[in-house]
C-alpha positions as CSV (number, residue, x, y, z in Angstrom):
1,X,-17.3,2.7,-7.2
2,X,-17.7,2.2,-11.3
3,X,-16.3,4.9,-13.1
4,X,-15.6,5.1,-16.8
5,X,-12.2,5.8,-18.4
6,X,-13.3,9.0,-20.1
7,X,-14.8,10.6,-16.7
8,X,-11.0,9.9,-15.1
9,X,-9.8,11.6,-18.3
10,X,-11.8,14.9,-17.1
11,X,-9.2,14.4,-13.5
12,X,-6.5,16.8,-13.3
13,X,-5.4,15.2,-10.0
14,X,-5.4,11.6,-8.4
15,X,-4.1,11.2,-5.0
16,X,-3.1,7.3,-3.4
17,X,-3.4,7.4,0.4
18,X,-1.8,4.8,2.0
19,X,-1.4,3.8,5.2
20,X,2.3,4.1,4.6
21,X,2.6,7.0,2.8
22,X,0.8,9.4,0.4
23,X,1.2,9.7,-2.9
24,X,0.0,12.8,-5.5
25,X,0.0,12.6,-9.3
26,X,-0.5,15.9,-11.3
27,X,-2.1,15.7,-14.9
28,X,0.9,16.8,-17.2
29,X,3.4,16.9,-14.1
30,X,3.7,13.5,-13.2
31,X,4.5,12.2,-9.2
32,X,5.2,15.2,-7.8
33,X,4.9,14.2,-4.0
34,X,5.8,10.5,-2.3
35,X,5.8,11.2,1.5
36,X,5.1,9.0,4.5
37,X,1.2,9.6,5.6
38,X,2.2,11.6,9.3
39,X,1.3,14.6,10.7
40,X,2.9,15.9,14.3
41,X,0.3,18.3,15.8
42,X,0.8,20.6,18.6
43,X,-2.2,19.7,21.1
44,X,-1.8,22.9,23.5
45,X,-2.7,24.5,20.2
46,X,-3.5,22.3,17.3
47,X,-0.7,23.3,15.5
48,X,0.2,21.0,12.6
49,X,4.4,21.2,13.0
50,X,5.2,19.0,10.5
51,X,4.2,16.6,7.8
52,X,5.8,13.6,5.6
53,X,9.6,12.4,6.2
54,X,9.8,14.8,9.2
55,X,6.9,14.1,11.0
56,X,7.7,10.3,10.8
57,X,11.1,10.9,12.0
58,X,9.8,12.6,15.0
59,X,7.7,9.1,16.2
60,X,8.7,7.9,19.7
61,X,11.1,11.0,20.0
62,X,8.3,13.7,21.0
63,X,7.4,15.6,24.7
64,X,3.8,14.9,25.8
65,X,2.1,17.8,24.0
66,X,3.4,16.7,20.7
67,X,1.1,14.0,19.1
68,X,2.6,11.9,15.9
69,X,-1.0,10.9,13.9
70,X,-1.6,8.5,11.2
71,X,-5.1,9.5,9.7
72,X,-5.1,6.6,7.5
73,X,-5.3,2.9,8.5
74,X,-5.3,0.1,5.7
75,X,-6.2,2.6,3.0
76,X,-9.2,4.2,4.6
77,X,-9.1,8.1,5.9
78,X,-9.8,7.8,9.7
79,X,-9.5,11.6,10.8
80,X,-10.9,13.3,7.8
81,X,-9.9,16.8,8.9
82,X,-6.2,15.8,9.5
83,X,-5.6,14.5,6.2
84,X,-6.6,17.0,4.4
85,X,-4.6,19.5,6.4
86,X,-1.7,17.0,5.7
87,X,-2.5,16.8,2.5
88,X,-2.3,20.3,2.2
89,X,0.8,20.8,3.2
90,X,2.2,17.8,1.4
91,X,1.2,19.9,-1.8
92,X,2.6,23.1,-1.0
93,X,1.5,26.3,-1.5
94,X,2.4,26.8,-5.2
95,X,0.8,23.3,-6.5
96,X,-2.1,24.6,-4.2
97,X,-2.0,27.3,-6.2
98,X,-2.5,25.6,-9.5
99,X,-4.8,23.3,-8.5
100,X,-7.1,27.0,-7.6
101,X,-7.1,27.8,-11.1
102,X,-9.2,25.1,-12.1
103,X,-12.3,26.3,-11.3
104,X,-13.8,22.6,-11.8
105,X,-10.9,21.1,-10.3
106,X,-11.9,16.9,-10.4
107,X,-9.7,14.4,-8.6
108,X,-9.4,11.1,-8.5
109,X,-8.5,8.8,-5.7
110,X,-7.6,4.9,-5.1
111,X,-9.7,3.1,-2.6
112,X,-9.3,-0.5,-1.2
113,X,-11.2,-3.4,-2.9
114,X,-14.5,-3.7,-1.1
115,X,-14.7,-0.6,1.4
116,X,-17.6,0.8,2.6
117,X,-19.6,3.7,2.0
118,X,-18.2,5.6,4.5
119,X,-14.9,4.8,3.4
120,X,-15.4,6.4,0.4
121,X,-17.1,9.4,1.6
122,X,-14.2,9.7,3.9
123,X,-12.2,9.9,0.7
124,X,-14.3,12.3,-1.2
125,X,-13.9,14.6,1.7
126,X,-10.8,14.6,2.1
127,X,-9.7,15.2,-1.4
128,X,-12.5,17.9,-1.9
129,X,-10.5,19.9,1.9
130,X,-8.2,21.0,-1.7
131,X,-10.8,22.6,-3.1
132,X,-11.8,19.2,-5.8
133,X,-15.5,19.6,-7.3
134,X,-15.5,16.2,-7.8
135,X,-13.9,13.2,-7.0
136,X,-14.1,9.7,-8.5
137,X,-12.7,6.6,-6.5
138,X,-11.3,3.7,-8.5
139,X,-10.7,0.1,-7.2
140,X,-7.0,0.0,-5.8
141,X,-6.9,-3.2,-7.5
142,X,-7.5,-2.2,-10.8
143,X,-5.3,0.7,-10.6
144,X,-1.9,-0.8,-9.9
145,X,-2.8,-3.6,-12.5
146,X,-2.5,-0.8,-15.1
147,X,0.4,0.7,-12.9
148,X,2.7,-2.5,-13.7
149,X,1.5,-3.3,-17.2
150,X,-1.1,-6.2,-16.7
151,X,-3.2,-6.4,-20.3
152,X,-6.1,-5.7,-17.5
153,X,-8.4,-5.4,-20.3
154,X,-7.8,-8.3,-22.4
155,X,-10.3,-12.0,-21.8
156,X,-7.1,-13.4,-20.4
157,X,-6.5,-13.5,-16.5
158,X,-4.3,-11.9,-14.6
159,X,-3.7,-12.3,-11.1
160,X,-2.6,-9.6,-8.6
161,X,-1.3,-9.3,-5.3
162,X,-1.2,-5.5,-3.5
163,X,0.8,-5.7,-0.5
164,X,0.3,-3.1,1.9
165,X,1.5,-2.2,5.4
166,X,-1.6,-2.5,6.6
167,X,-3.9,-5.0,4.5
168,X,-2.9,-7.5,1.5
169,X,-5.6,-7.5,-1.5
170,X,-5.4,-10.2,-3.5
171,X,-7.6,-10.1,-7.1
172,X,-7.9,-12.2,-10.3
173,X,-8.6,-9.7,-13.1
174,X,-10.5,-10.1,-16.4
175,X,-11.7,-7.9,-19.1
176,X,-11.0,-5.2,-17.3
177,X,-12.9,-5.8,-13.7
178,X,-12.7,-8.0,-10.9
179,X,-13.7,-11.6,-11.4
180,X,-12.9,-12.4,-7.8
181,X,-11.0,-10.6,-4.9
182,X,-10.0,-10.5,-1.3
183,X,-8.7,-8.3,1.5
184,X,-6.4,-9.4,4.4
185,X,-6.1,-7.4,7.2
186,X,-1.9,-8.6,7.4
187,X,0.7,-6.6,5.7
188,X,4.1,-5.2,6.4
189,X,2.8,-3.4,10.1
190,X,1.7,-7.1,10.5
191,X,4.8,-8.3,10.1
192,X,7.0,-5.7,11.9
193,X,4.6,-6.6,14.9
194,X,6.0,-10.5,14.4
195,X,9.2,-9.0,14.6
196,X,8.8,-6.9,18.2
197,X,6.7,-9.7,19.7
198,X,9.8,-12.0,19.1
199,X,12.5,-10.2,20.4
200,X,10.5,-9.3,23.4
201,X,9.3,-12.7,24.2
202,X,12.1,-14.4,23.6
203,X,15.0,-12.0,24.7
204,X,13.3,-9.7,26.6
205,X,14.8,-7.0,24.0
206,X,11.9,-3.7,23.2
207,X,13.1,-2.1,19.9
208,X,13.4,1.7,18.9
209,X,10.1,2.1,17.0
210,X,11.7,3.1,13.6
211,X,14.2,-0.1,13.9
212,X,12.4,-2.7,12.6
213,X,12.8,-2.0,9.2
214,X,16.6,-2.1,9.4
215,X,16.2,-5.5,11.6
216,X,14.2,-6.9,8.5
217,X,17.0,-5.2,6.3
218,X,19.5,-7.5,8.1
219,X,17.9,-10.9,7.0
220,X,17.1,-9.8,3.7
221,X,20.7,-11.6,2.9
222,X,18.3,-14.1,1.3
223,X,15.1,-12.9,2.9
224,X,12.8,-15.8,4.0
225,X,14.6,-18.5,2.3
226,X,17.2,-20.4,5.0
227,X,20.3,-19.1,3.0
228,X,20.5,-15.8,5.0
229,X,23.1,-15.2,7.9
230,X,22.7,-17.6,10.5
231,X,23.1,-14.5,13.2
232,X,22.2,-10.9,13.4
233,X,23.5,-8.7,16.0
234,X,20.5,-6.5,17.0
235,X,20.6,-3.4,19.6
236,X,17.0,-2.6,21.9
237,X,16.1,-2.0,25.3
238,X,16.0,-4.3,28.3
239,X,12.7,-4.9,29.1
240,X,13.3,-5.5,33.1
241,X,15.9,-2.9,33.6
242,X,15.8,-0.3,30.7
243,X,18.9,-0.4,29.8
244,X,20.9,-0.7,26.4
245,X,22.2,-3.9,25.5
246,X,22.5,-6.4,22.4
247,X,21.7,-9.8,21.5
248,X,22.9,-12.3,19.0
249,X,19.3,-13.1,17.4
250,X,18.7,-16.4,15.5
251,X,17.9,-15.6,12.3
252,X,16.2,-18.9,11.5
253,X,13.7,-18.1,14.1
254,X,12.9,-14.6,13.6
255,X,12.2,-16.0,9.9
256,X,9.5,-18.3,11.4
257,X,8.1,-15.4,13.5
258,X,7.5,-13.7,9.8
259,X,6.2,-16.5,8.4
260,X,3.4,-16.7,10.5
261,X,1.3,-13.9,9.8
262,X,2.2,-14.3,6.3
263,X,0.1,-17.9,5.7
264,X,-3.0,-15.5,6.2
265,X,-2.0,-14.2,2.6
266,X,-1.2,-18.3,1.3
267,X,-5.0,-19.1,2.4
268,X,-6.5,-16.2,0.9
269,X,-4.8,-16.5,-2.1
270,X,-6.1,-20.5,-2.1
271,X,-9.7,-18.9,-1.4
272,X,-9.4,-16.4,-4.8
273,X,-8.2,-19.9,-6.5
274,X,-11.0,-21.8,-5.5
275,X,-13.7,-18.9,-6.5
276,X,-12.1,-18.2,-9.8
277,X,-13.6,-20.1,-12.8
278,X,-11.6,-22.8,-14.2
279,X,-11.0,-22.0,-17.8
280,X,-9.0,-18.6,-15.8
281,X,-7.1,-20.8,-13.3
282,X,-5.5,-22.3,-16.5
283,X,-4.5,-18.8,-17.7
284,X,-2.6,-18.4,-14.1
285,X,-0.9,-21.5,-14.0
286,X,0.6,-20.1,-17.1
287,X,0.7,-16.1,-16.6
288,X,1.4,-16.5,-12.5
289,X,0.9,-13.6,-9.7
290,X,1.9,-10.5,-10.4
291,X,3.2,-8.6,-7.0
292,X,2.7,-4.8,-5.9
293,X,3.0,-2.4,-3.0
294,X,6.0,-1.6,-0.5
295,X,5.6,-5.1,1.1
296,X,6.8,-7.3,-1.8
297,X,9.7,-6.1,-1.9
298,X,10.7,-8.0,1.3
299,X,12.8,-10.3,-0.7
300,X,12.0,-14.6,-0.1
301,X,8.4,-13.5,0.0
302,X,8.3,-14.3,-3.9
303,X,10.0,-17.6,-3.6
304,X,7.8,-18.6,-0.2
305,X,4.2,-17.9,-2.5
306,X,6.0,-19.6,-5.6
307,X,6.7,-23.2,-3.5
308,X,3.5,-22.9,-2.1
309,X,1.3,-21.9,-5.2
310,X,3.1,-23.5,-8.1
311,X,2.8,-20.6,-10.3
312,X,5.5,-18.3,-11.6
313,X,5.4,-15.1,-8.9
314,X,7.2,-12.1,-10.0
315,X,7.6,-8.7,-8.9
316,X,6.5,-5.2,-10.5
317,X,9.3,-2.7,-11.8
318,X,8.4,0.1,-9.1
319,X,6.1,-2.0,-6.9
320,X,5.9,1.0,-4.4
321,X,3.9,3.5,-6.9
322,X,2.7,1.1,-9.2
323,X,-1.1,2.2,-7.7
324,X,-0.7,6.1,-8.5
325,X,1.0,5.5,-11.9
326,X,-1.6,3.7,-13.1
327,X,-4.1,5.7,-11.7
328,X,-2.1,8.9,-13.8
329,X,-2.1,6.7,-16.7
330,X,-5.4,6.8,-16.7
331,X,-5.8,10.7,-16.2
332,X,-3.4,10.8,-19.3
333,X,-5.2,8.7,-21.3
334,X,-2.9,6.2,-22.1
335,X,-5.2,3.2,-21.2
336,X,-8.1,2.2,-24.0
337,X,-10.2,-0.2,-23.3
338,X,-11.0,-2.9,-25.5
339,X,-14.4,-1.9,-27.2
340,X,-17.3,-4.8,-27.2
341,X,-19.6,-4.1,-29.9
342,X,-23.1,-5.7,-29.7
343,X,-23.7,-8.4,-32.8
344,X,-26.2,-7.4,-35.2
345,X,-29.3,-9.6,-35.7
């Protein structure tokens, strides 16, 4: 999965799918689509109905012979042919169009640290269903490093932190490549699943499926940290009798609920720690953890890694995209590597 700065210069397009959503960056146009990574599909007729913000709208509110699909889990493409006719649409028919005229249309795509071959042949597939020649795959790792302006290729380390909705990579960075990384099957989904397993354990309450995020927006008054609302008023199903109703949730507890699948991410980051050389722990203890990806922006989660770790924690500008930019920076050009000439003897 090496591939050299000037071959990603030769990419006119570079696509991030996510679990979450999808993301498509157009040499010379910039982002031109950020949509949620769902397709609803007829199945009397295979169909495709609709795609993005609409399809995602339409989970948990369909008749049988509608089907919501996610055809990527944890960064990996798990129904080939349905993202690329998501993809498709996502584009449009007039960027479709201008992607035709390059008759050696070559793409680029992000791909989670460590994933297997078929994993990236799921990828090069899918990207070549709009019409891509070729297609290189570059370490999501690396990419949102340049995304959020980590001196990636400098002998100085740098430590990053992608949180997903579906897995949490974790990476110290040096000289441009991975010194030492890991991936966590926990992110936000992870947590959202914390969150329903709570309320219907301990107040027999089933949630809307598109109302967790708000129930997490409601004890973001100071996020993880104690000094959010003592209360939150949330509205579900009864479990036993299927009817309507609300409960006056501890917030304290729902907190702890969180916190649990997110010491998975505490021990892997102590695992990258322990397998990093010691001469680039120092460099951390001063630089600190850089965060990225939808999940970090849950707001505590910076101050919960910071008490635990020691080390400053902050936050990227655009978290969210900060994969896709950096992969466009690349297409651009804008990166250059520092060059290591050979001493002479």
């Amino acid at each position: 999965m090496t591939v050299s700065l000037e071959q990603l210069r030769r990419c006119h397009v570079a696509v991030d799918l996510g679990a979450a959503r999808t993301r498509v960056y157009i040499k010379g146009a910039g982002l031109v689509v950020d949509e949620p990574s769902v397709a609803a599909v007829n199945t009397r007729t295979g169909a495709l109905i609709a795609v993005g913000t609409f399809a995602e709208q339409m989970t948990g509110r369909t008749p049988d012979y509608i089907r919501v699909a996610r055809p990527v889990t944890g960064g990996t493409v798990v129904d080939v042919e349905m993202a690329q006719r998501m993809l498709r649409h996502l584009l449009g028919e007039k960027l479709r169009r201008q992607l035709r005229r390059k008759p050696g249309l070559r793409a680029a795509a992000c791909t989670p640290h460590d994933s297997d071959p078929l994993a990236q042949r799921a990828a090069r597939e899918t990207l070549m269903g709009i019409g891509a020649r070729r297609v290189e795959l570059v370490d999501t790792l690396i990419a949102a490093a340049v995304g959020c302006g980590l001196p990636v290729e400098q002998p100085t380390a740098t430590m990053i932190i992608v949180c997903g909705a579906a897995t949490t990579q974790i990476a110290v960075l040096s000289l441009g490549a991975i010194v030492t990384a890991v991936r966590l099957p926990v992110g936000g989904d992870a947590i959202d699943h914390a969150v329903i397993q709570h309320l219907r354990l301990q107040h027999a309450l089933m949630l809307p499926s598109q109302s967790v995020r708000p129930l997490q927006l409601a004890l973001h008054g100071n996020g993880l940290s104690p000094m959010g609302p003592e209360s939150t008023e949330i509205h579900g199903r009864d479990v036993a009798t299927g009817l309507a109703r609300s409960v006056l949730v501890d917030t304290a507890a729902v907190r702890d609920a969180i916190h649990t699948p997110l010491t998975a991410v505490l021990d892997g980051i102590g695992k990258v720690l322990r397998d990093c050389p010691p001469d680039l722990v120092a460099d951390l203890a001063e630089r600190g953890i850089m965060m990225v990806g939808g999940s970090a922006l849950l707001p505590g989660l910076d101050e919960m890694l910071r008490a635990s770790t020691g080390m400053p924690v902050h936050i990227a500008e655009r978290p969210d995209v900060c994969a896709i930019l950096g992969l466009g920076a690349m297409l651009e050009g804008q990166i250059h590597p520092m060059v290591l000439d050979p001493l002479a003897e």
